[in-house]
C-alpha positions in Angstrom: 309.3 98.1 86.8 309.0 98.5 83.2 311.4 99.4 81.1 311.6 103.3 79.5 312.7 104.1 76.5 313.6 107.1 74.3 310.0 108.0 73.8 309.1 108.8 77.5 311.6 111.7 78.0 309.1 113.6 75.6 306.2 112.2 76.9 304.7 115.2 79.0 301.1 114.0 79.1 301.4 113.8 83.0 302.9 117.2 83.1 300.2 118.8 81.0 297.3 116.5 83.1 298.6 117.7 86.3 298.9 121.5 84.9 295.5 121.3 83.6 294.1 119.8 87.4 296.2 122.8 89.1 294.9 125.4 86.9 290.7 123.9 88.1 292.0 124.1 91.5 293.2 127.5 91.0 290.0 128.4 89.8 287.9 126.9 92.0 290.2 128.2 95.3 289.6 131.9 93.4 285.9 131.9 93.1 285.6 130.6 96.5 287.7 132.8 98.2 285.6 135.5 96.0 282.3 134.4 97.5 283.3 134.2 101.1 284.4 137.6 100.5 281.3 138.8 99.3 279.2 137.1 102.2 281.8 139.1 104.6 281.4 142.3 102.9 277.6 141.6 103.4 277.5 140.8 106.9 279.3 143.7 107.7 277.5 146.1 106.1 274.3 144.7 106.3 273.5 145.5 110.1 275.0 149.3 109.3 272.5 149.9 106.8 269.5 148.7 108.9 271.0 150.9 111.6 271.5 153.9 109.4 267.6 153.3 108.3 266.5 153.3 111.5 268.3 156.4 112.5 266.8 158.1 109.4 263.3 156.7 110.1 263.3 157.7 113.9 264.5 161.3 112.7 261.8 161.4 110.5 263.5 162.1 107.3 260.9 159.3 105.2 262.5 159.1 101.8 
């Protein structure tokens, strides 16, 4: 094991690297979750529209 010495108590470069790999993760997890959200939203409403055209179009209301 090597030896430590009065220098590595203020080293906080693997501190900062993990930080910095966390906050990419974070980001990464955000905009994913934000897409998968956006393709639920979309297949939700997706088949309402259609049906709300087709009840306009077999009403005859032609926009």
């Amino acid at each position: 094991m090597p030896e430590r010495t009065e220098r590595d108590w203020d080293d906080d470069t693997e501190y900062h690297a993990a930080l910095a790999r966390a906050e990419r993760l974070t980001r990464f997890s955000m905009k994913t979750m934000s897409g998968v959200t956006v393709l639920i939203i979309l297949a939700v409403l997706s088949p309402l529209l259609l049906m709300a055209l087709f009840i306009l179009i077999l009403l005859g209301m032609n926009f």
